[in-house]
N, C-alpha and C positions, 0 to 999 in steps of 0.2 A: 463331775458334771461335764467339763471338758470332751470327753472322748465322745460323748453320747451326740453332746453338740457337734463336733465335729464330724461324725458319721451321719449325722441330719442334715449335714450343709453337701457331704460329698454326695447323698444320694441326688440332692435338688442340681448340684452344680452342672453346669454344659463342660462335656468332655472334650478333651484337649485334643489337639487337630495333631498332624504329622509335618505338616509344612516348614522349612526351614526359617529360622526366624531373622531377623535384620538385624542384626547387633555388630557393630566393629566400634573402634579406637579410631582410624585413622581416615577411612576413607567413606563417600557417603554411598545409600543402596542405588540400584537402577532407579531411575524416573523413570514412572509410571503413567499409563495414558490416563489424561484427566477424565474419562466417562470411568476408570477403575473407583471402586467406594473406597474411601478413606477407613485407615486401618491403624489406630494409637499404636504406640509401641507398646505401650499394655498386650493388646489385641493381638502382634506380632510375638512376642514373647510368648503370652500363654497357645499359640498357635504350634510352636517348636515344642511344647511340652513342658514348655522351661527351662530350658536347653542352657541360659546362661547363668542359670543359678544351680544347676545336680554337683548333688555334694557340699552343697552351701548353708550355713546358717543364716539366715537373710532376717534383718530389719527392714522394716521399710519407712520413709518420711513423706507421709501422705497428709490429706484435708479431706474435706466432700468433695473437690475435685475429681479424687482419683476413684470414677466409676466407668466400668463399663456402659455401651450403648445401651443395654436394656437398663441403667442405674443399677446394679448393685456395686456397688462399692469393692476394687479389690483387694483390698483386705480377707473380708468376705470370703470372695470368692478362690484364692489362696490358702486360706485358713482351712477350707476345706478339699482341697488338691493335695491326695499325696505325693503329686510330683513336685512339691518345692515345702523347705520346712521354714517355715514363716515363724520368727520366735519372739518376736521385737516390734512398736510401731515407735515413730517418732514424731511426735506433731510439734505444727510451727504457731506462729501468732494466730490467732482464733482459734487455737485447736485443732485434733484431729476431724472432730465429730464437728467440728465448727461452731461450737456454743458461748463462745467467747469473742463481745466486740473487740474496735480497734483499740490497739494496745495493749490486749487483755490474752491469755494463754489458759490452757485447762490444768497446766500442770500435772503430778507425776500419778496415775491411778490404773485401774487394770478396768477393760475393754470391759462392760458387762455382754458385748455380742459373742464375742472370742475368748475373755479369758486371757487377752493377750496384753503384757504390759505394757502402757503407754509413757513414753519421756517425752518431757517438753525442753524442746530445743531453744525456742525463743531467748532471744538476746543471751546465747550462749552459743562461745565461740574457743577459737584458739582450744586451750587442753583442757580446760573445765568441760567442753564439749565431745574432746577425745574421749575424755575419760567415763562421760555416759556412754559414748559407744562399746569402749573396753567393759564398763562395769553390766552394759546388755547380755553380751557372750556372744554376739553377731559376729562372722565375720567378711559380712557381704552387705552394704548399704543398699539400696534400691529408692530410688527418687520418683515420685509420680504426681506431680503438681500444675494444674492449669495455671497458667498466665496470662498476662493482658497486653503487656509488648511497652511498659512502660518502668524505666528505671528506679524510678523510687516507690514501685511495687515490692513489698519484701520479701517476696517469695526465691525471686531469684539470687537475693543475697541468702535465705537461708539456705538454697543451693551450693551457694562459693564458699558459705562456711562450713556446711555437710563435708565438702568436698574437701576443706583444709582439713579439719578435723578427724576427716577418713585417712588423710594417708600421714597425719600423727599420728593416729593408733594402730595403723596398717592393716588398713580395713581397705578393699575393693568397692568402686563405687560404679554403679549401675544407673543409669539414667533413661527412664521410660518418656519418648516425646509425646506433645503433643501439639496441635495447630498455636502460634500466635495468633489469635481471634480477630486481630487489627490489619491482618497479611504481612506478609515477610517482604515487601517489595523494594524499602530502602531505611538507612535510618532517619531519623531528624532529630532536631533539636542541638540544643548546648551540648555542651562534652563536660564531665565532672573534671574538677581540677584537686586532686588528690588529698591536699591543703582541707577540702569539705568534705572527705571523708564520714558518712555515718553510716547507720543501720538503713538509711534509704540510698547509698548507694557507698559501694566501698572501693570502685573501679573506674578507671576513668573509659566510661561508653556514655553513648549517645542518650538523651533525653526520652527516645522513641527508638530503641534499638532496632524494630527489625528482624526480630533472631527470634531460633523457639530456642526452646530449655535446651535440647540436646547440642545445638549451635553454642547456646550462649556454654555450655559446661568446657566443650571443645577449647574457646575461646578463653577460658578462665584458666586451664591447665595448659595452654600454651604459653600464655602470656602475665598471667597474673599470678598465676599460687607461689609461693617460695617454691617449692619443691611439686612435683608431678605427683596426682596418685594414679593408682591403677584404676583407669575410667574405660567402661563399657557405655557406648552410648546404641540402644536399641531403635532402630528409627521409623518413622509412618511411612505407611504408602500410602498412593493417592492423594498427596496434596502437596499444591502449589504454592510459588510464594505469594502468588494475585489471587489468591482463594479468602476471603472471608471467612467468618465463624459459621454463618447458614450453610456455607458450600459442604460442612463437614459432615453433615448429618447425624450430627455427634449431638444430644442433649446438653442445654446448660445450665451446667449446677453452679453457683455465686461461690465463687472463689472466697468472697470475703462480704460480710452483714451490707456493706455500700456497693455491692460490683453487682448490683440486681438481674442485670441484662447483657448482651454482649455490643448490645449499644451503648451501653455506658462505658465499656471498654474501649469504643470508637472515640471518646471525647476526652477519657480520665487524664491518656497525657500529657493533656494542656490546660484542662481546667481542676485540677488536681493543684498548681498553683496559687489558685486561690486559698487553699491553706494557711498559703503563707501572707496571709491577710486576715485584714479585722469582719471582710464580706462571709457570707454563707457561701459552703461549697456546695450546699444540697442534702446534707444530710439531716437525716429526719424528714425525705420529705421520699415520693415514687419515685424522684426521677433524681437521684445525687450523681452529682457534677454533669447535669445537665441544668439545673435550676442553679442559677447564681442570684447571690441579692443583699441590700441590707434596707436597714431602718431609713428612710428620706431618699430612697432612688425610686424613681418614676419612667415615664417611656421614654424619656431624653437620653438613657441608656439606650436601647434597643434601636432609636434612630443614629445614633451616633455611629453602633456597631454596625448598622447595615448601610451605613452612608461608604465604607469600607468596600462594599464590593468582594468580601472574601471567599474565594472558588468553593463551592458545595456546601454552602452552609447561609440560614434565614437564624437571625434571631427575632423574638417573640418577645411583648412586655408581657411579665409574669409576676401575678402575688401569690405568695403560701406562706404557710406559718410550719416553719420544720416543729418536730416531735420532739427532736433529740438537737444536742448539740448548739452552734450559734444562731441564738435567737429565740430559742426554746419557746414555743408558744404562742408567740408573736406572729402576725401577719408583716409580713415585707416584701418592698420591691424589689425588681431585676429582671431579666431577662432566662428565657428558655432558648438554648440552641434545640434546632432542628437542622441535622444534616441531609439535604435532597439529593447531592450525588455524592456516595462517597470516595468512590475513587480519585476525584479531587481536592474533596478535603484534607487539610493539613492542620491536625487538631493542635501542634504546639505555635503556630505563625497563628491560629485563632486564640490560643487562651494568651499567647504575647498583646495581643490586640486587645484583649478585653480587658487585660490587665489594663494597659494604657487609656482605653476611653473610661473605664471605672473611674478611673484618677481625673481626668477631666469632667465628669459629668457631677462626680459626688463630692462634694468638701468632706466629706468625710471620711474620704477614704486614709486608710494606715496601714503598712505593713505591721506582722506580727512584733515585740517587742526584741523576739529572739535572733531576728534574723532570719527565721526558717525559711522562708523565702530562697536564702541563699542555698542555701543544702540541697532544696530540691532544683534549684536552675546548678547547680552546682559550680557557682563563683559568685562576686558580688554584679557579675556585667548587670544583668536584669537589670536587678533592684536600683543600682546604680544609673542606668540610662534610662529608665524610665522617668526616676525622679528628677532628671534633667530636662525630660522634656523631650526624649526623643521618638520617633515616630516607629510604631510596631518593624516599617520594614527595615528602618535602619539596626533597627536590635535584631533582629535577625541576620542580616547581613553581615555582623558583626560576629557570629560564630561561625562561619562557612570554610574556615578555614580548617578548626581544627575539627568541626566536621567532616569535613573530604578527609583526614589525615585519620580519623575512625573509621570512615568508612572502605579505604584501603587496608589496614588492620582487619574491618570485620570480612570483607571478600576472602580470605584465608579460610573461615572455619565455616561458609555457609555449605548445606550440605542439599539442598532440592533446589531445582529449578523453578 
């Protein structure tokens, strides 16, 4: 059945352009005039013919992310290209097909689109991960994953471990960009202190890096991997680091079951902390981590938080009752951000802030019992000055150092204007 499929998908597939493609190791492409359309490194790639994979046996480690502007999926549209021999896919948390919520993976089964074997990478790492790439028969990794520009998104750790992994087994790694949806325009936030090492962050970078995929890969095999692998990083045109997810004209497909919109990726990496609390972050409801709340909070929240004054952002008194997750069922209070300019919003100096007036407005408030809290601010500072009583800008103020000291680090490896 394979073949048949496969000669079905090459008659329907858009044929492949001549233009040379954007791919190097070291150095970034020309910037491009911003009236040029933005162009994935998908897009660039399959434009060269596929220029960086002839001769290749290629895996790829995709989600529902990785589709072309018209949506189809390149997988798809690979699978049926005889200019690249696609023989592998590798999916991360939620899967490839994305069927699986948070925490949950599809594990090991064959594509019924493709016929193409699927491994699940999820929470494997170091040689247990090599040795699924060895036991594939790939000898060419290929990455193609949206992001949202926040560190304890896992995507981009399933990157740093693709990438250890790859050059255990001595496998070439190829990396397709795409936009940070949040812009590229500086980092923010904490710095992880390596001590908090987990699956949401294994590196010590910024809370709100900054960076797309092919930046941050750059940055991992300069500075972090034990050893270098062989990295291909193929890169976009037409986009800026001041560009937004709308500017791209790129459709958005939800990264993951909670990342609904690319506005919610405007907010995640600062109210994504609320995890690490006993409050709702939103889930189960339309609008996660932009709805915050629990049981006995009323609009003494939402006045407190806008007595703040915080640049580009209103909050709103809100009830819902989430579907899933904390609260299940139940109607409760809290507050709705509304971001009105974003260019000034600073989504982790607002979820610091909300952290802190939660705590003052609700007796109820608690951090989680595990700590998580800490992993994701990636030290105990947060947690710690908060519960002292300190005031959102002193907590901030209080990482600026070994932010500037990331943010000279990440000026190395950024590659677009």
């Amino acid at each position: 059945m394979r073949p048949s499929r496969r000669a079905l998908l090459t008659a329907t597939a858009t044929a492949t352009a001549t233009a040379a493609f954007a791919a190097t190791r070291t150095t970034p492409t020309t910037t491009t005039s911003h009236a040029d359309p933005l162009r994935t490194g998908f897009e660039q790639l399959r434009a060269s013919g596929y220029a960086a994979l002839h001769g290749r046996r290629v895996g790829v480690v995709t989600n529902p992310t990785g589709v072309t502007r018209d949506v189809r999926h390149i997988v798809d549209v690979m699978h049926a290209d005889p200019h690249v021999e696609l023989t592998a896919v590798f999916g991360p948390e939620h899967g490839f097909r994305g069927t699986a919520q948070a925490g949950g993976s599809e594990g090991r089964y064959d594509d019924p689109a493709t016929g193409l074997p699927v491994y699940d990478t999820y929470l494997k790492s170091g040689r247990p991960l090599a040795d699924i790439f060895t036991a594939s028969g790939v000898d060419t990794v290929l990455f193609d994953i949206q992001d949202v520009g926040a560190r304890f998104y896992t995507y981009i750790w399933t990157l740093y471990d693709c990438m250890e992994a790859a050059q255990l087994a001595g496998k070439r790694f190829v990396v397709l960009d795409r936009p940070n949806p949040v812009t590229g325009r500086a980092a923010q936030g904490p710095v992880l202190h390596k001590e908090f090492a987990t699956f949401v962050g294994r590196q010590p970078i910024a809370q709100a890096h900054g960076m797309t995929v092919a930046e941050l890969a750059r940055l991992f095999n300069g500075k972090f991997l034990t050893a270098p692998v062989e990295l291909t990083t193929v890169l976009m045109s037409g986009w800026k680091r001041s560009d937004f997810y709308d500017a791209s004209g790129l459709p958005w497909v939800p990264p993951s079951p909670n990342m609904p919109t690319a506005d919610t990726a405007l907010v995640y990496s600062g109210t994504c902390l609320f995890e690490g609390t006993n409050l709702s972050e939103g889930r189960g409801t339309t609008h996660p981590f932009e709805l915050l709340g629990a049981e006995g909070i009323d609009g003494r929240w939402a006045l407190e938080a806008n007595r703040l004054k915080l640049p580009g952002v209103h909050f709103r008194e809100a009830y819902f009752a989430p579907t899933f997750s904390k609260f299940q069922g139940k109607t409760i209070g809290g507050v709705q951000i509304h971001v009105h300019d974003r260019s000034a919003y600073d989504p982790v100096h607002t979820g610091i802030a909300l952290l802190v007036t939660a705590k003052k407005v609700w007796s109820g408030f608690t951090w989680r019992s595990d700590n998580w809290i800490d992993k994701l601010t990636g030290s105990t500072s947060v947690r710690r000055m908060i519960d002292a009583g300190a005031t959102a800008d002193k907590i901030v103020a209080a990482w600026q150092d070994e932010l500037k000291a990331f943010q000279g680090i990440r000026k190395e490896y950024l590659l677009y204007g």
